[in-house]
Chimera marker file (.cmm) of the C-alpha trace (Angstrom):
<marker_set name="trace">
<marker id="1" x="-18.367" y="5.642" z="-1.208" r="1" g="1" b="0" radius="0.5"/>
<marker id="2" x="-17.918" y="8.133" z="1.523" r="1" g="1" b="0" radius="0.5"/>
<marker id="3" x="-13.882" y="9.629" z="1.338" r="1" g="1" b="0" radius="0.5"/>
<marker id="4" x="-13.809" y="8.883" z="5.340" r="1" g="1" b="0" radius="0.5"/>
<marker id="5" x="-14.831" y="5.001" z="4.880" r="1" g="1" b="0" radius="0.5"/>
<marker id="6" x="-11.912" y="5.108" z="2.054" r="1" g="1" b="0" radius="0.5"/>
<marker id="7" x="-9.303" y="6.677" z="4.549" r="1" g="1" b="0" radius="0.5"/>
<marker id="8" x="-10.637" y="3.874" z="7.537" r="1" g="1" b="0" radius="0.5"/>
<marker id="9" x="-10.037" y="1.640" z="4.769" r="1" g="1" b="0" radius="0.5"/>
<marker id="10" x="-6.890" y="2.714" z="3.920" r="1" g="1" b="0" radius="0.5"/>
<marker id="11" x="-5.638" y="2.875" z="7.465" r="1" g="1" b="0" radius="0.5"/>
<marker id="12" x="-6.623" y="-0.050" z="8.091" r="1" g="1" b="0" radius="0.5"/>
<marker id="13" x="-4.645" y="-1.945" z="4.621" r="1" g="1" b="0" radius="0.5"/>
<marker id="14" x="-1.580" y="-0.317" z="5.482" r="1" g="1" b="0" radius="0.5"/>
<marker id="15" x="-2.126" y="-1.634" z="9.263" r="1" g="1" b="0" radius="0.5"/>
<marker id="16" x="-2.349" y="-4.845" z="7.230" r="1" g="1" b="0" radius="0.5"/>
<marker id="17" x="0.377" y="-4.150" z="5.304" r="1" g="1" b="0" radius="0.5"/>
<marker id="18" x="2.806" y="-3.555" z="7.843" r="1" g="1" b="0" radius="0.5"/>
<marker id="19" x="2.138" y="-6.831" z="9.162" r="1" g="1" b="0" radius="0.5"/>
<marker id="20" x="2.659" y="-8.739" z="5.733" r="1" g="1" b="0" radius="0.5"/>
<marker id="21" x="5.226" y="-6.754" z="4.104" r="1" g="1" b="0" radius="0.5"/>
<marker id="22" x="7.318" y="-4.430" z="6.642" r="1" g="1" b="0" radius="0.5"/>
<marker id="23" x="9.859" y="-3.261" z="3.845" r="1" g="1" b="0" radius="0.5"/>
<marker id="24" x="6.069" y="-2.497" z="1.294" r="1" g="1" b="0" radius="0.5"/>
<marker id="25" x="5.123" y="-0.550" z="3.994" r="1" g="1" b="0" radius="0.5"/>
<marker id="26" x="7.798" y="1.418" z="4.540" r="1" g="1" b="0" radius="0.5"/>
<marker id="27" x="8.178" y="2.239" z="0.912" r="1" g="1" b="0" radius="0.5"/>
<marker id="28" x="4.778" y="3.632" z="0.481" r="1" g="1" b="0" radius="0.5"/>
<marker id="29" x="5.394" y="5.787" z="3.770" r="1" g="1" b="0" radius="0.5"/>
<marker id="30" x="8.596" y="7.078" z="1.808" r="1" g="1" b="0" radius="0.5"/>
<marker id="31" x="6.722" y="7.661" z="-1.501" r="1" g="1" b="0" radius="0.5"/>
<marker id="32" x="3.335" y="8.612" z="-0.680" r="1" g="1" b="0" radius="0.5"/>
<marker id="33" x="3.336" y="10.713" z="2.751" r="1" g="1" b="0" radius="0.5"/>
<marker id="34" x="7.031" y="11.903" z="2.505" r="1" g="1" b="0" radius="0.5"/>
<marker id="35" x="7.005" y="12.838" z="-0.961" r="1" g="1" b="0" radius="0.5"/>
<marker id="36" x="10.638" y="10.720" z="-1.774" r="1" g="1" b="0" radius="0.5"/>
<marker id="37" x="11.483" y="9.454" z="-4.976" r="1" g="1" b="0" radius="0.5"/>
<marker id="38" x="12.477" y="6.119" z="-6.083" r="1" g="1" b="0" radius="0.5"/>
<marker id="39" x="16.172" y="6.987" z="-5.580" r="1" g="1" b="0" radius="0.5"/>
<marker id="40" x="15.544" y="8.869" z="-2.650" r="1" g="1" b="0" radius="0.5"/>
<marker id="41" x="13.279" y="6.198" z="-0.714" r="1" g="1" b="0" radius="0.5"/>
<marker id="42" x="16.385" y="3.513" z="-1.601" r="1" g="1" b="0" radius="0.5"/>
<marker id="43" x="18.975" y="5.577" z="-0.038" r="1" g="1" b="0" radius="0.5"/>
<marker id="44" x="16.857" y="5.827" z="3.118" r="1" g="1" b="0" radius="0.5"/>
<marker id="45" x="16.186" y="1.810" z="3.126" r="1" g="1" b="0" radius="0.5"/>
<marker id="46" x="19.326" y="1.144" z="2.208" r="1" g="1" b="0" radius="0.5"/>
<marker id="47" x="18.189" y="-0.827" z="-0.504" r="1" g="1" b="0" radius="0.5"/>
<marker id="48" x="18.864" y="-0.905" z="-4.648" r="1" g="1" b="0" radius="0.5"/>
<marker id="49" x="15.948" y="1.243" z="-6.592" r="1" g="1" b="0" radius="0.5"/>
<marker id="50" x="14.791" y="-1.844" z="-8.547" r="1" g="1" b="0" radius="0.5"/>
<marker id="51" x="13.842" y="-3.177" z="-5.206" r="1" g="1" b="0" radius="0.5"/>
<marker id="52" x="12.063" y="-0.102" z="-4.152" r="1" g="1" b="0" radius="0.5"/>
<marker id="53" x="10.194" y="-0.190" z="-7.319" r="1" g="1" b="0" radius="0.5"/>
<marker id="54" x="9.149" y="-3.578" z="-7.419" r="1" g="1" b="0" radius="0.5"/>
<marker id="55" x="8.002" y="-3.148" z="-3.302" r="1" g="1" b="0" radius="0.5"/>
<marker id="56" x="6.196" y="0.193" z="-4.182" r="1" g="1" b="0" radius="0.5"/>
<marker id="57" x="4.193" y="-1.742" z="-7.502" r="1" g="1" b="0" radius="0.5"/>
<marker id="58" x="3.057" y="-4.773" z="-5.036" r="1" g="1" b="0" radius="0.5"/>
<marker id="59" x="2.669" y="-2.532" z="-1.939" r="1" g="1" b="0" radius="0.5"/>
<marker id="60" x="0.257" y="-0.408" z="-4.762" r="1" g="1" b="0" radius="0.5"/>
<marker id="61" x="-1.899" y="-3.215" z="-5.860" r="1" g="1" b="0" radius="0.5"/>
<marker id="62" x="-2.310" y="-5.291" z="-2.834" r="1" g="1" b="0" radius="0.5"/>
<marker id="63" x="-3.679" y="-2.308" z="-0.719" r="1" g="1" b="0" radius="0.5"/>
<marker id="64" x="-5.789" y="-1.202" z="-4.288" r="1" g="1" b="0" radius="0.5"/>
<marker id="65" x="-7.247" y="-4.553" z="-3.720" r="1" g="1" b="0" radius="0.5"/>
<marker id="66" x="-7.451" y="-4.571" z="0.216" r="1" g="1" b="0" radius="0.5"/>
<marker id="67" x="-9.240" y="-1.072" z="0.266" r="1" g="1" b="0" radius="0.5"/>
<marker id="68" x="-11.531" y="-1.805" z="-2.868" r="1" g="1" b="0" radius="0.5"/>
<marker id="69" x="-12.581" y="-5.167" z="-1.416" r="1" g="1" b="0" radius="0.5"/>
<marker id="70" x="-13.629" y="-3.484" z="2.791" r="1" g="1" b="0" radius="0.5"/>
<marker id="71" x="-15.712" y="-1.116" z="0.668" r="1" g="1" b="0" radius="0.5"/>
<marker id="72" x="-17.306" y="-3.498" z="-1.099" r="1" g="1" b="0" radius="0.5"/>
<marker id="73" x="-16.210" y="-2.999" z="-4.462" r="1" g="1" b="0" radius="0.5"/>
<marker id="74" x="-15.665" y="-6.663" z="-5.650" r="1" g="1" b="0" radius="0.5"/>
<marker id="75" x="-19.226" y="-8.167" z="-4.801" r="1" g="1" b="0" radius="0.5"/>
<marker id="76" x="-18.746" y="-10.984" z="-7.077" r="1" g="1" b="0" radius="0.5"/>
<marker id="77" x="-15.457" y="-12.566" z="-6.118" r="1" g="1" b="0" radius="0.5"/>
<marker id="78" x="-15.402" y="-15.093" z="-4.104" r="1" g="1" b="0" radius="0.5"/>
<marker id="79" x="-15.095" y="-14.211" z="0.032" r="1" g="1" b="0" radius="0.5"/>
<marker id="80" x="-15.215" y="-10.636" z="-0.927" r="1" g="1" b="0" radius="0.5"/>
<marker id="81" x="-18.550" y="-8.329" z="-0.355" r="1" g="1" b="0" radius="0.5"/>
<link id1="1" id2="2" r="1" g="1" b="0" radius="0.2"/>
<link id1="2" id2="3" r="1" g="1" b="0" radius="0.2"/>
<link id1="3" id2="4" r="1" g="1" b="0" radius="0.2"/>
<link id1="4" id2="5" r="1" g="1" b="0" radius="0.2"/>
<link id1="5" id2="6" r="1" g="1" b="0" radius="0.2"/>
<link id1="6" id2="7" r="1" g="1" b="0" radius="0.2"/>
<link id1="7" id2="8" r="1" g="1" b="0" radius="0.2"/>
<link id1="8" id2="9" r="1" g="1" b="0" radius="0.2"/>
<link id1="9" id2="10" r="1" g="1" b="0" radius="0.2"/>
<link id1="10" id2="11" r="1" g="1" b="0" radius="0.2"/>
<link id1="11" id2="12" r="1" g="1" b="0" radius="0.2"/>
<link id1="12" id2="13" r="1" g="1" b="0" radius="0.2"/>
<link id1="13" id2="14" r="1" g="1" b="0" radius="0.2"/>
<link id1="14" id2="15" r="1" g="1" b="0" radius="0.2"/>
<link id1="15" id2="16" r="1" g="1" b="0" radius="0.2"/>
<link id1="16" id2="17" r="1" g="1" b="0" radius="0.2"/>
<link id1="17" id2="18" r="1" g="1" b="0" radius="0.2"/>
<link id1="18" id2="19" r="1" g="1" b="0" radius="0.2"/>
<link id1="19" id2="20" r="1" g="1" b="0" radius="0.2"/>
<link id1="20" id2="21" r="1" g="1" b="0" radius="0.2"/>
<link id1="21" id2="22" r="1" g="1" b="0" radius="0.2"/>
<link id1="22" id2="23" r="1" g="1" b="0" radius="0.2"/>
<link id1="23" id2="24" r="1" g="1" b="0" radius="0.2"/>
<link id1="24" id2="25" r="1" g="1" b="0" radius="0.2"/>
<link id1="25" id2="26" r="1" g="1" b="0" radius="0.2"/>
<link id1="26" id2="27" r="1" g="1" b="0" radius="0.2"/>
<link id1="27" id2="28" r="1" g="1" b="0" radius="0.2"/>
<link id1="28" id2="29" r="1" g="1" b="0" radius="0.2"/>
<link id1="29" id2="30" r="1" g="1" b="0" radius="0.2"/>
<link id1="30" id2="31" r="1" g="1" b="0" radius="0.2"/>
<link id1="31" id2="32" r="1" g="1" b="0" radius="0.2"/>
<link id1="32" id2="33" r="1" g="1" b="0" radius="0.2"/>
<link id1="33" id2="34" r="1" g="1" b="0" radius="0.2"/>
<link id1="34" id2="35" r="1" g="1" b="0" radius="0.2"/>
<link id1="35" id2="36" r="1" g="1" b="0" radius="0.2"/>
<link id1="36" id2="37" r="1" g="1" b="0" radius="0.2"/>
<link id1="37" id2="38" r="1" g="1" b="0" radius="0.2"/>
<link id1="38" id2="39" r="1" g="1" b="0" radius="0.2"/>
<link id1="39" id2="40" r="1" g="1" b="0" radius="0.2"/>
<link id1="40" id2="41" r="1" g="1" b="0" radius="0.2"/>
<link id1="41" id2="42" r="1" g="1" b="0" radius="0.2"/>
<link id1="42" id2="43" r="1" g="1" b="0" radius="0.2"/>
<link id1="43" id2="44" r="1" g="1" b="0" radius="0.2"/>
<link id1="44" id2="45" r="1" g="1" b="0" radius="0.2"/>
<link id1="45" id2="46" r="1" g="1" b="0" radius="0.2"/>
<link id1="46" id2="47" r="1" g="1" b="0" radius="0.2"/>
<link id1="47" id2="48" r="1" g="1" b="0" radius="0.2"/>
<link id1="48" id2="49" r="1" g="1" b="0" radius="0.2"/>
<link id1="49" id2="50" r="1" g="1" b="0" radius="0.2"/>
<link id1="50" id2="51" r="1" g="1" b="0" radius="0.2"/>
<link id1="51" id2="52" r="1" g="1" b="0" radius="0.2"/>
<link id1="52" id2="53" r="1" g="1" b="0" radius="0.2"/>
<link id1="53" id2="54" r="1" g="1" b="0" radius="0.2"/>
<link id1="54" id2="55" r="1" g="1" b="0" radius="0.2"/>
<link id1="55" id2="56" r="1" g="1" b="0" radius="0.2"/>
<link id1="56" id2="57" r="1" g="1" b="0" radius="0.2"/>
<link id1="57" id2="58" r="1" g="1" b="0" radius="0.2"/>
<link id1="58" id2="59" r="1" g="1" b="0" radius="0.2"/>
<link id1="59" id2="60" r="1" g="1" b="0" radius="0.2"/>
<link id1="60" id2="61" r="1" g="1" b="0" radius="0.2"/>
<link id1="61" id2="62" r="1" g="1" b="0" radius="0.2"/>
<link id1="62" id2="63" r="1" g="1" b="0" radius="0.2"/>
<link id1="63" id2="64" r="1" g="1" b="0" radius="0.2"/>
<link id1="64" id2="65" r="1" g="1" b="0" radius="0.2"/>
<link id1="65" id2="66" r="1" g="1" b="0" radius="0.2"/>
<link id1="66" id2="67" r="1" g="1" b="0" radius="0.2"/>
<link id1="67" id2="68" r="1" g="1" b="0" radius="0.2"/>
<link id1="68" id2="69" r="1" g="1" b="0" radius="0.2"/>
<link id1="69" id2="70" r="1" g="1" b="0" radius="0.2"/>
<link id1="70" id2="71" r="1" g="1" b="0" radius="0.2"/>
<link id1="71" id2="72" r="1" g="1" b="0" radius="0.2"/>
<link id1="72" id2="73" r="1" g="1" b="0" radius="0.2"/>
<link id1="73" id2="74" r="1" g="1" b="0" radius="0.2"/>
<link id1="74" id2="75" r="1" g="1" b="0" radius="0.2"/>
<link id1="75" id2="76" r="1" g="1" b="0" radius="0.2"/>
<link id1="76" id2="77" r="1" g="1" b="0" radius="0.2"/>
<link id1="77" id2="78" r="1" g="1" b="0" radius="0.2"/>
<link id1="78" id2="79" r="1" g="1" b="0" radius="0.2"/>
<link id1="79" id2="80" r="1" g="1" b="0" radius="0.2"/>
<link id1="80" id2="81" r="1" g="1" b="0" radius="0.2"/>
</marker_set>
């Protein structure tokens, strides 16, 4: 898979994801493009650390499975591929 049909992807989950799961969303903009930290990200939400890391895990794994299934890389389950 092509690394620009993996950042459309992407861009495209975390379109998704602001949609679903605002707070997600937010956390992985935090984390991923500004670098913060766990602590860091829930002094700038305004929320505990435990909730950060529980958002960041789900936010992880639902967009892991958004992006892997628009390229796709799940041709077996059902409505995916």
């Amino acid at each position: 898979v092509e690394e620009a049909e993996e950042l459309v992807a992407l861009d495209a989950a975390l379109e998704e994801l602001r949609a679903v799961h605002p707070r997600g969303a937010q956390v992985v903009d935090c984390r991923f493009f500004a670098g913060l930290t766990l602590e860091e990200t829930a002094g700038v939400l305004g929320v505990s650390s435990k909730t950060v890391q529980r958002d960041w895990e789900v936010a992880r794994a639902w967009l892991r499975k958004e992006v892997a299934g628009a390229l796709g890389l799940f041709p077996d389950e059902p409505g995916r591929g």
